[in-house]
KEFI-767901 format. One record per residue (C-alpha): x, y, z. Coordinates in Angstrom, 1 decimal, padded with zeros to 4 digits, always signed. Layout:
% KEFI-767901
x: X y: Y z: Z;
...
//
This chain:
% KEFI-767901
x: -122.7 y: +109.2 z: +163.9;
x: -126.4 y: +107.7 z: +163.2;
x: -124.8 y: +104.7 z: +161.6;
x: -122.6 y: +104.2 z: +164.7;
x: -125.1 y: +104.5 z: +167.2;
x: -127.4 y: +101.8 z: +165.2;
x: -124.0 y: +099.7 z: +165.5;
x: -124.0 y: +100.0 z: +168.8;
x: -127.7 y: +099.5 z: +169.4;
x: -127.2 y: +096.5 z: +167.4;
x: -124.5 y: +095.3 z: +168.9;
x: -126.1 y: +095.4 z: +172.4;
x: -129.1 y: +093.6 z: +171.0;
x: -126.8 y: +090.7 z: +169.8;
x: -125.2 y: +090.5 z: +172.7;
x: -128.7 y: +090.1 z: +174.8;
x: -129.6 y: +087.1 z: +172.7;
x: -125.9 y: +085.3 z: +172.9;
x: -126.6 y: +085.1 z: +176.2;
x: -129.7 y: +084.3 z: +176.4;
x: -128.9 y: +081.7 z: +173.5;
x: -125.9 y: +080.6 z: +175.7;
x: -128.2 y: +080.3 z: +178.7;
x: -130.6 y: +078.0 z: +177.0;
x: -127.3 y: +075.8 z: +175.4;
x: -128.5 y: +076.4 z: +171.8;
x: -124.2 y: +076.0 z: +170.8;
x: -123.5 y: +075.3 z: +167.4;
x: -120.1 y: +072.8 z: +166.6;
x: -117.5 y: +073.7 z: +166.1;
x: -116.6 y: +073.2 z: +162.8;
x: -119.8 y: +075.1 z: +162.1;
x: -118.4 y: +078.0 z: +163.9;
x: -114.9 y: +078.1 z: +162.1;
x: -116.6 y: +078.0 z: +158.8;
x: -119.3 y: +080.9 z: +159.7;
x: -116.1 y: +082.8 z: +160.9;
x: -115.1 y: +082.0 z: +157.7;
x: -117.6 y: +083.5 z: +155.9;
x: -118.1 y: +086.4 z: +158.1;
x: -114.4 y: +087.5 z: +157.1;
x: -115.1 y: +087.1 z: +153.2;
x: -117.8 y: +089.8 z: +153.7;
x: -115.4 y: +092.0 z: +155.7;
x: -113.1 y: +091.3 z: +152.7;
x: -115.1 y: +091.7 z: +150.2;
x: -116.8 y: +095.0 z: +151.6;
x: -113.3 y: +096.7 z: +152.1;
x: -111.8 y: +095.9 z: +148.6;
x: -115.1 y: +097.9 z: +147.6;
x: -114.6 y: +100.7 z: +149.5;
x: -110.5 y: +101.1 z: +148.7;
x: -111.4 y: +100.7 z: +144.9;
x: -114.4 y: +103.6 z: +145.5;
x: -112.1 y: +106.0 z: +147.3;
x: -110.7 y: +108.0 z: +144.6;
x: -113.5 y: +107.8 z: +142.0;
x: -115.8 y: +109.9 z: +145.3;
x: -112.6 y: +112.5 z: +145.5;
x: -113.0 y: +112.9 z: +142.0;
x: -116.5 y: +113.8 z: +142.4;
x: -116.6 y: +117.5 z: +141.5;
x: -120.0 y: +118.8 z: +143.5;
x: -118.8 y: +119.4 z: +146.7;
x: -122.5 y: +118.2 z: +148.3;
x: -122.5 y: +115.0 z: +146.6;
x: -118.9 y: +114.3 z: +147.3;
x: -119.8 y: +114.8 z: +150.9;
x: -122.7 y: +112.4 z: +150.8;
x: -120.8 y: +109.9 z: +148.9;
x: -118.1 y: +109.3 z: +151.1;
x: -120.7 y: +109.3 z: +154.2;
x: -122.0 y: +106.3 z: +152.4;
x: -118.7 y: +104.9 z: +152.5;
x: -118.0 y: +105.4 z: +156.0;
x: -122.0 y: +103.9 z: +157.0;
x: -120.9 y: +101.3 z: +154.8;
x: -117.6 y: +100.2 z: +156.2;
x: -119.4 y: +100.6 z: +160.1;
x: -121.7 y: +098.1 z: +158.6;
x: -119.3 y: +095.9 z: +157.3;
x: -117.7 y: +096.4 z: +161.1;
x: -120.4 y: +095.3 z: +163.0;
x: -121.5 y: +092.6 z: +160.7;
x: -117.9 y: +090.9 z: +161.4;
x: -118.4 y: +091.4 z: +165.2;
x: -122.2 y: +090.3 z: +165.3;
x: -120.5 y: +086.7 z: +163.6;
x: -118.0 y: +086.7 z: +166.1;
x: -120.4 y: +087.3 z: +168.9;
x: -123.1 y: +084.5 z: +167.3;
x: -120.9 y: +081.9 z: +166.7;
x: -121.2 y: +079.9 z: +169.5;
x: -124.9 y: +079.8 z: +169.9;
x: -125.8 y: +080.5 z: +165.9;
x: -128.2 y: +077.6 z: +166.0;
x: -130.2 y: +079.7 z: +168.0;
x: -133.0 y: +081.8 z: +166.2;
x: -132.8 y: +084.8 z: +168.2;
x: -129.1 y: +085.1 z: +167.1;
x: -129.2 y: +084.1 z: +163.8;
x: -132.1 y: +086.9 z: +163.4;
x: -129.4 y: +089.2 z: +164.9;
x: -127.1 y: +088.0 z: +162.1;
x: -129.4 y: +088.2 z: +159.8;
x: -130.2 y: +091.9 z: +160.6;
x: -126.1 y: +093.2 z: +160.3;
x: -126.3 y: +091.7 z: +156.8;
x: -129.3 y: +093.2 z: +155.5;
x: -127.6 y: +096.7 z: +157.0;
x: -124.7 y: +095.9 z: +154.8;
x: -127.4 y: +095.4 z: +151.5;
x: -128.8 y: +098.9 z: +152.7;
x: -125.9 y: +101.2 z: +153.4;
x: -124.5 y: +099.5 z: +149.8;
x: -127.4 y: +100.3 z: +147.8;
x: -127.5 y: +104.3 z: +149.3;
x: -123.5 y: +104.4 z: +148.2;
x: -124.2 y: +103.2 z: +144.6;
x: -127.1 y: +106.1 z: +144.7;
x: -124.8 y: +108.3 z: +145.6;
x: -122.2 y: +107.7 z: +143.4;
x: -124.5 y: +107.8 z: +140.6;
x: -126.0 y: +111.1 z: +141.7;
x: -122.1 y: +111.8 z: +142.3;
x: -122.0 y: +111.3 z: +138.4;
x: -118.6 y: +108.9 z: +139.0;
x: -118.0 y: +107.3 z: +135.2;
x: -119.6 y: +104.3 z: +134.0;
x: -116.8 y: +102.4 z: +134.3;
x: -116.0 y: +102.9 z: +137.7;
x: -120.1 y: +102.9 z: +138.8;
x: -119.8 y: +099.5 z: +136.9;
x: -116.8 y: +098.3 z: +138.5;
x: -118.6 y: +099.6 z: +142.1;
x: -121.7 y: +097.8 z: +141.1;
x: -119.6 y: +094.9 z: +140.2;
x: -118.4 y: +094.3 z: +143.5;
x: -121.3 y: +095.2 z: +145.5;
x: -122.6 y: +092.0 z: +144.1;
x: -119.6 y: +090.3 z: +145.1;
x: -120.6 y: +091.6 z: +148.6;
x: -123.6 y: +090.2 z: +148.2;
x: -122.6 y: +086.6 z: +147.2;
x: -120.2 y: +086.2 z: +150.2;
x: -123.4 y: +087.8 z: +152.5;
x: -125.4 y: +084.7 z: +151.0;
x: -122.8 y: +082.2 z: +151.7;
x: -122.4 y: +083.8 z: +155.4;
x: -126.3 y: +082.8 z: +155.6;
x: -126.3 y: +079.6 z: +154.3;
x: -123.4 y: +078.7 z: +157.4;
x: -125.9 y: +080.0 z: +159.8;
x: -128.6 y: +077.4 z: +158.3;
x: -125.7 y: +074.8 z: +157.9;
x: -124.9 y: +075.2 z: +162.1;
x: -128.4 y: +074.8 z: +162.2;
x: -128.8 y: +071.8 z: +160.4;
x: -126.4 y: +070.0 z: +161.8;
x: -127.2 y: +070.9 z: +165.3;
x: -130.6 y: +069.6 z: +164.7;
x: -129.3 y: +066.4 z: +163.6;
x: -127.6 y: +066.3 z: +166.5;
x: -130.3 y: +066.8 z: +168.8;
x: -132.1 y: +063.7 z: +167.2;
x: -129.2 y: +061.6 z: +167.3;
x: -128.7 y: +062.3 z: +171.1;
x: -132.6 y: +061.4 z: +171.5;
x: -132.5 y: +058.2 z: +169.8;
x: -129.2 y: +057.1 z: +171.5;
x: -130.9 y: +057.6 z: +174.9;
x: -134.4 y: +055.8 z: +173.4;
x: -131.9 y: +052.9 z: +172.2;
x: -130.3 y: +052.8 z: +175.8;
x: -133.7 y: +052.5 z: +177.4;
x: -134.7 y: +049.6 z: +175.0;
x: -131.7 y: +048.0 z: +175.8;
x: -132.1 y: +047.8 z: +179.4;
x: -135.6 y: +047.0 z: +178.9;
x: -134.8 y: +043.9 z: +177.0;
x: -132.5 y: +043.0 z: +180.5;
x: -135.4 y: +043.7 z: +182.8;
x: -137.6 y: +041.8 z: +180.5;
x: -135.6 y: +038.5 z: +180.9;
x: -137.5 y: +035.5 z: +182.0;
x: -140.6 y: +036.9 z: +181.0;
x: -141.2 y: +035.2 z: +177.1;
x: -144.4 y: +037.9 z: +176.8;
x: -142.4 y: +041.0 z: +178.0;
x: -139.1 y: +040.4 z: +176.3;
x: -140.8 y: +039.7 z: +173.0;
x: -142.2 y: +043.2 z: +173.0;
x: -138.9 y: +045.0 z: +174.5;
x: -137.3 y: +043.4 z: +171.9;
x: -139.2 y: +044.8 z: +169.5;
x: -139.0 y: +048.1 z: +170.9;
x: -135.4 y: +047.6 z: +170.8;
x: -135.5 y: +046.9 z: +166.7;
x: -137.6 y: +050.1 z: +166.7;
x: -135.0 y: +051.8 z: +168.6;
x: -132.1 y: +050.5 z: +166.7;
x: -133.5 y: +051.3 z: +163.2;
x: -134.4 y: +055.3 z: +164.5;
x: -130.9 y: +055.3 z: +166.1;
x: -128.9 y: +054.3 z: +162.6;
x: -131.2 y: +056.7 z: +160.4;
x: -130.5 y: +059.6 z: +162.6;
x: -126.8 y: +058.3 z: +162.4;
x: -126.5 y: +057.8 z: +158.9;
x: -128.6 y: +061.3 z: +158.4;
x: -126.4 y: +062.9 z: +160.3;
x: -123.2 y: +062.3 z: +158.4;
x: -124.4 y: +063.2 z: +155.6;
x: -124.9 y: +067.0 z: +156.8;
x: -121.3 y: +067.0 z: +157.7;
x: -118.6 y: +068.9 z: +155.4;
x: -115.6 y: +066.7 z: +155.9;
x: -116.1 y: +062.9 z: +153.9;
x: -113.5 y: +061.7 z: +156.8;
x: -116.3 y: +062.7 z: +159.1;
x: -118.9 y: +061.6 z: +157.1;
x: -117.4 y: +057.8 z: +156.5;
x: -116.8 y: +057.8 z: +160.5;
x: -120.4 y: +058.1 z: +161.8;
x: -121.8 y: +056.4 z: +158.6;
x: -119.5 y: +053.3 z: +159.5;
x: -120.9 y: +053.5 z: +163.5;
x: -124.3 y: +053.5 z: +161.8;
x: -123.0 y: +050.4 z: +159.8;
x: -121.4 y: +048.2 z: +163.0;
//
């Protein structure tokens, strides 16, 4: 019931900075968002191919106490694993944001907690050393795909801060541009403007050129790096 209720607190909490997230449009692409999705499910997976292979090794625990506290480790651990899997669903759009990615961040070190308390109790459970292993085993396989779910959150970051500059250094190309126009007839003013305007140009195809490389796909990555290149 306790690990519910922090679900549920938690859950309310992530929802609170979606929106605010939302409100401030901090939304991460959308290739970002399928892959954290992605990742988010690997956890899920690899949190309930834990559990199944744990379920008769704690009904073979003989102490009726321990058995009791080893399979309420199971169940905190697989509400964990729950709202890990919905707190991604819910962050995904606005993941960029550092109120949500906290959020995120928060479900999967609940998931590192409640996983370390069921391998205590299923050593204090005295399950076998080969199944403990086997537990321990995949608890670190847990714990890889809760890295990997991380490092999407910082990728959706990454490239939404690329995009950011890239959308600044269009709009201080487009100024130059029309400031080279205005500047036409005037030999003093259009030499500086253009200037500016090679200043402009040289941010604009860095940011371009940075920016593809941050993306996944090399399709994608050859597309803005050729733009950069015209």
């Amino acid at each position: 019931a306790l690990a519910e209720f922090k679900a549920a607190a938690a859950a309310f909490d992530a929802q609170q900075a979606a929106m605010k997230a939302a409100v401030a449009g901090h939304l991460a692409d959308d290739g970002d968002q399928r892959l954290l999705l992605a990742a988010a499910k690997d956890v899920a997976s690899a949190m309930a191919e834990m559990l199944r292979n744990a379920n008769e090794p704690a009904k073979a625990v003989r102490d009726p106490t321990k058995r009791m506290h080893l399979q309420h480790a199971m169940d905190d651990a697989d509400v964990a694993s729950g709202a890990l899997l919905d707190a991604a669903r819910m962050m995904a759009p606005t993941i960029v944001d550092d109120g949500c990615k906290s959020q995120l961040d928060k479900a999967a070190k609940a998931i590192k907690a409640n996983n370390a308390r069921l391998l205590a109790a299923a050593k204090a459970g005295q399950m076998s050393a080969n199944e403990y292993n086997e537990l321990l085993a995949q608890a670190k396989l847990v714990g890889s795909a809760i890295a990997n779910l991380m490092q999407a959150a910082e990728q959706a970051e990454a490239t939404h801060a690329g995009d950011a500059a890239l959308h600044e250094s269009a709009g201080r190309y487009v100024a130059a541009a029309g400031a080279v126009s205005d500047a036409a007839g005037k030999p003093r003013e259009i030499v500086a403007a253009m200037k500016q305007l090679a200043q402009a140009q040289n941010t604009l195809v860095a940011n371009v050129k940075a920016n593809a490389a941050q993306l996944g796909a090399p399709h994608q990555q050859e597309e803005r790096a050729a733009l950069a290149d015209a």
